[in-house]
MDTraj code that builds the backbone (N, CA, C; nanometers):
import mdtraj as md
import numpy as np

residues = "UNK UNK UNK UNK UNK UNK UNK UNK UNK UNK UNK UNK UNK UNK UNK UNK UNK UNK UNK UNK UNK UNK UNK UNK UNK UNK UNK UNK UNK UNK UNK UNK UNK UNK UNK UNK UNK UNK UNK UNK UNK UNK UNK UNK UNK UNK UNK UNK UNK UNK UNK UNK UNK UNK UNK UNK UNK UNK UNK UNK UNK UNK UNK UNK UNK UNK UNK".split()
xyz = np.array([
    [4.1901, 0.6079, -1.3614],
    [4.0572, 0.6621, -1.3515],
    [3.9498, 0.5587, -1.3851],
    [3.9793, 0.5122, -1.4993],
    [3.8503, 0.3857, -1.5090],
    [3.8747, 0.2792, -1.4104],
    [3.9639, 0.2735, -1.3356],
    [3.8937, 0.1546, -1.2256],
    [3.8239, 0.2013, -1.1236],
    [3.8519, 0.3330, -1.0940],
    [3.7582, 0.4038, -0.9849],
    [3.6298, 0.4254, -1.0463],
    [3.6262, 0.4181, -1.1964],
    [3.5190, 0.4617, -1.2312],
    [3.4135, 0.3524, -1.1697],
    [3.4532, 0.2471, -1.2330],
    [3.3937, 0.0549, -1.2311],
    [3.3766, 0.0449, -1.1219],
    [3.4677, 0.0749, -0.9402],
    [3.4411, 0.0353, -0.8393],
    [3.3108, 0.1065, -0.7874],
    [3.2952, 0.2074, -0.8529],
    [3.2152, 0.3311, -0.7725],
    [3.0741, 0.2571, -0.8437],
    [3.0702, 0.2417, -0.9679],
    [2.9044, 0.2322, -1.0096],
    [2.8773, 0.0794, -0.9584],
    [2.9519, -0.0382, -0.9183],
    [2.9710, -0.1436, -0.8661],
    [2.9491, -0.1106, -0.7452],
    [2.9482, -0.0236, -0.6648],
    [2.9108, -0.0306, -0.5118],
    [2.7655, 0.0601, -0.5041],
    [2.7659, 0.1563, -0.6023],
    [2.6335, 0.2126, -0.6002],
    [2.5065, 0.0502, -0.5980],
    [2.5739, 0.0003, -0.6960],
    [2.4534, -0.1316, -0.7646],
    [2.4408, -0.1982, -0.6512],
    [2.5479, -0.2025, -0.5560],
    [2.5750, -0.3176, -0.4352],
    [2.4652, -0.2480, -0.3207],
    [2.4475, -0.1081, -0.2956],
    [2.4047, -0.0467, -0.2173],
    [2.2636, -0.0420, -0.2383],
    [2.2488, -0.0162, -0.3590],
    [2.0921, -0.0099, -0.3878],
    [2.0416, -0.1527, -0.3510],
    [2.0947, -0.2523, -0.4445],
    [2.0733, -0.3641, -0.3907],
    [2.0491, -0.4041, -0.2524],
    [2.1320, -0.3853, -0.1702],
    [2.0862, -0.4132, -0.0345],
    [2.0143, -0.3502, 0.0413],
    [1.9919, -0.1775, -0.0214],
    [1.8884, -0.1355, 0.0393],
    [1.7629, -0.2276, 0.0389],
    [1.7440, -0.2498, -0.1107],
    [1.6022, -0.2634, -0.1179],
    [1.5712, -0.3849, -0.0570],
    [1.6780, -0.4899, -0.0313],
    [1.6477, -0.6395, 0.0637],
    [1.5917, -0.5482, 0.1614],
    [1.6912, -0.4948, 0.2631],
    [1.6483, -0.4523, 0.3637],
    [1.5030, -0.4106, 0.3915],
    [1.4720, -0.3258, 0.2753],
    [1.3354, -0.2408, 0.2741],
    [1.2473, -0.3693, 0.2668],
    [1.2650, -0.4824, 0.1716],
    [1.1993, -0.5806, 0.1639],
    [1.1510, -0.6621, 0.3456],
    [1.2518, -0.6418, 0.3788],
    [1.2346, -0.7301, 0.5105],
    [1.1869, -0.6522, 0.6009],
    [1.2142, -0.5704, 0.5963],
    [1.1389, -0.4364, 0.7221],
    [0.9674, -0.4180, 0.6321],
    [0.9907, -0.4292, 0.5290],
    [0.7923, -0.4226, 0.4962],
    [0.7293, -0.5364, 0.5595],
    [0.8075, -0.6415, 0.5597],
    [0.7512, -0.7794, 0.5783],
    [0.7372, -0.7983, 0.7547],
    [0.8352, -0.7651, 0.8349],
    [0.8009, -0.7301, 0.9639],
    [0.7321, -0.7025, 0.9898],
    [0.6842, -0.5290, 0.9341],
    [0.5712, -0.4322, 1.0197],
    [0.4701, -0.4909, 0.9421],
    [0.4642, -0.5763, 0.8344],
    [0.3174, -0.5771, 0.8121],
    [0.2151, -0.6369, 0.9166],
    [0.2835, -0.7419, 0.9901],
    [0.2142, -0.7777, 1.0754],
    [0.1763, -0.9196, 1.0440],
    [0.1297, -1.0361, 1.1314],
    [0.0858, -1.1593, 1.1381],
    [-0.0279, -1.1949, 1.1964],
    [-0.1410, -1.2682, 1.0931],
    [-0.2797, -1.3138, 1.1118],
    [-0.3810, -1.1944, 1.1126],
    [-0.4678, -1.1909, 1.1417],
    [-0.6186, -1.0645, 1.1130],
    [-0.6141, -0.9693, 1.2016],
    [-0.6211, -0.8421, 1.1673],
    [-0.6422, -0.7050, 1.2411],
    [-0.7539, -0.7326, 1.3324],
    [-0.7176, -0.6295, 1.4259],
    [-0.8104, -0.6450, 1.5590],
    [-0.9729, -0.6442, 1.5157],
    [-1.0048, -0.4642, 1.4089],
    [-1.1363, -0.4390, 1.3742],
    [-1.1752, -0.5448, 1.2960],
    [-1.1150, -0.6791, 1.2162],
    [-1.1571, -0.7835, 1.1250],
    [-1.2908, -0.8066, 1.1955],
    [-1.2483, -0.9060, 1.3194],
    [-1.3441, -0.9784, 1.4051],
    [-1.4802, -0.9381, 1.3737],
    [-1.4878, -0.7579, 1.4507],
    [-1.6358, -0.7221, 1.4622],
    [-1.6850, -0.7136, 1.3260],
    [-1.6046, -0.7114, 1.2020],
    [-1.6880, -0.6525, 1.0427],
    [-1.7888, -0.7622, 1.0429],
    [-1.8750, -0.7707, 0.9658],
    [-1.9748, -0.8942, 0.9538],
    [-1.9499, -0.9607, 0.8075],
    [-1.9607, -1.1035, 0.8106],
    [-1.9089, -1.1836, 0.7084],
    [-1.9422, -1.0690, 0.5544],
    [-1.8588, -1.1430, 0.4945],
    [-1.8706, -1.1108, 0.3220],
    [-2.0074, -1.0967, 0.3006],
    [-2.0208, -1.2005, 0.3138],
    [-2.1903, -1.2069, 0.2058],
    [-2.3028, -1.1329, 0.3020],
    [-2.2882, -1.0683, 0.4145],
    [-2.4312, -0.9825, 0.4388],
    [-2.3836, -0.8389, 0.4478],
    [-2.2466, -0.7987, 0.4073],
    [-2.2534, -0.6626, 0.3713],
    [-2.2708, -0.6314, 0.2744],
    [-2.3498, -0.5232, 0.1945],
    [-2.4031, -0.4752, 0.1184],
    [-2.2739, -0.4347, -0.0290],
    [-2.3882, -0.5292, -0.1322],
    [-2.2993, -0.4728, -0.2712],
    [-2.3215, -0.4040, -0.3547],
    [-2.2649, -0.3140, -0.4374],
    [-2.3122, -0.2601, -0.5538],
    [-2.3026, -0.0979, -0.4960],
    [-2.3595, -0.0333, -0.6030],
    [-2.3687, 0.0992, -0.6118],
    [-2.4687, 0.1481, -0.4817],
    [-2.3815, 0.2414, -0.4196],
    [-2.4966, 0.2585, -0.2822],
    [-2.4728, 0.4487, -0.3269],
    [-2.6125, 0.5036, -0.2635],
    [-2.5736, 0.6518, -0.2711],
    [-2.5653, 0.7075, -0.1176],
    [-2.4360, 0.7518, -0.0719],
    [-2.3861, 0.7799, 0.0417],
    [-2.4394, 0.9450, 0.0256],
    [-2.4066, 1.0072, 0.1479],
    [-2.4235, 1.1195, 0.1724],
    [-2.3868, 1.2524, 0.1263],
    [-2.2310, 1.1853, 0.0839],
    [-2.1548, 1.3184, 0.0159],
    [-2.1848, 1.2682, -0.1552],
    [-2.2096, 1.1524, -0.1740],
    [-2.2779, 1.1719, -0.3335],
    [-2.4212, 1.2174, -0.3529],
    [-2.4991, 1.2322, -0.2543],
    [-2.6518, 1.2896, -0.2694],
    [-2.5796, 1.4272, -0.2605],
    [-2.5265, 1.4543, -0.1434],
    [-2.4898, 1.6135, -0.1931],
    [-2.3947, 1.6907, -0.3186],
    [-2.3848, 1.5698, -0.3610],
    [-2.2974, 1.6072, -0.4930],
    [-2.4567, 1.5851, -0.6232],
    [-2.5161, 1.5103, -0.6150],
    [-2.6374, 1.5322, -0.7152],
    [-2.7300, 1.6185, -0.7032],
    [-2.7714, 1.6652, -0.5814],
    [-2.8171, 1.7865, -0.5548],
    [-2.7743, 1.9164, -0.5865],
    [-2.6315, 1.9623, -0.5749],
    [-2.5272, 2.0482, -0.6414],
    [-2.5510, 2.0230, -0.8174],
    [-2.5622, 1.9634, -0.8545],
    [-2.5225, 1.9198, -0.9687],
    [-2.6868, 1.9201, -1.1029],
    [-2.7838, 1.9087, -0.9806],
    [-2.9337, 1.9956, -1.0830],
    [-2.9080, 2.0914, -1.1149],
    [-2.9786, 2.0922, -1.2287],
    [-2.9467, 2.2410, -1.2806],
    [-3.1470, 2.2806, -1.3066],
])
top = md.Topology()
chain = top.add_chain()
for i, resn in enumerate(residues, 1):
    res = top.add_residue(resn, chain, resSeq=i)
    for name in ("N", "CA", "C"):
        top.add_atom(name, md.element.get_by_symbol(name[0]), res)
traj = md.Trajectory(xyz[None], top)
């Protein structure tokens, strides 16, 4: 019984193990190579806007929120 025990948690370790290569290499595939299509049109770093902006659904959340 204890060598079946040893082979069995020894192939679990072996299995997981190679899952996760696998998973490793299949993330690395689909991620894809060089810049997404929408990159191009975004406009450089430095002239899109930084900092705290108040969007639409946060004005309607401060409006909700007078008392």
């Amino acid at each position: 019984m204890n060598g079946e025990k040893g082979k069995t948690k020894t192939g679990r370790r072996a299995f997981l193990r190679n899952l996760a290569a696998v998973g490793g290499v299949a993330a690395v595939a689909t991620s894809g190579a060089g810049e997404p299509e929408g990159a191009a049109s975004q406009p450089p770093a430095a002239a899109r806007p930084r900092g705290y902006r108040v969007t639409p659904h946060v004005a309607k959340y401060y409006d909700k929120a007078r008392i």
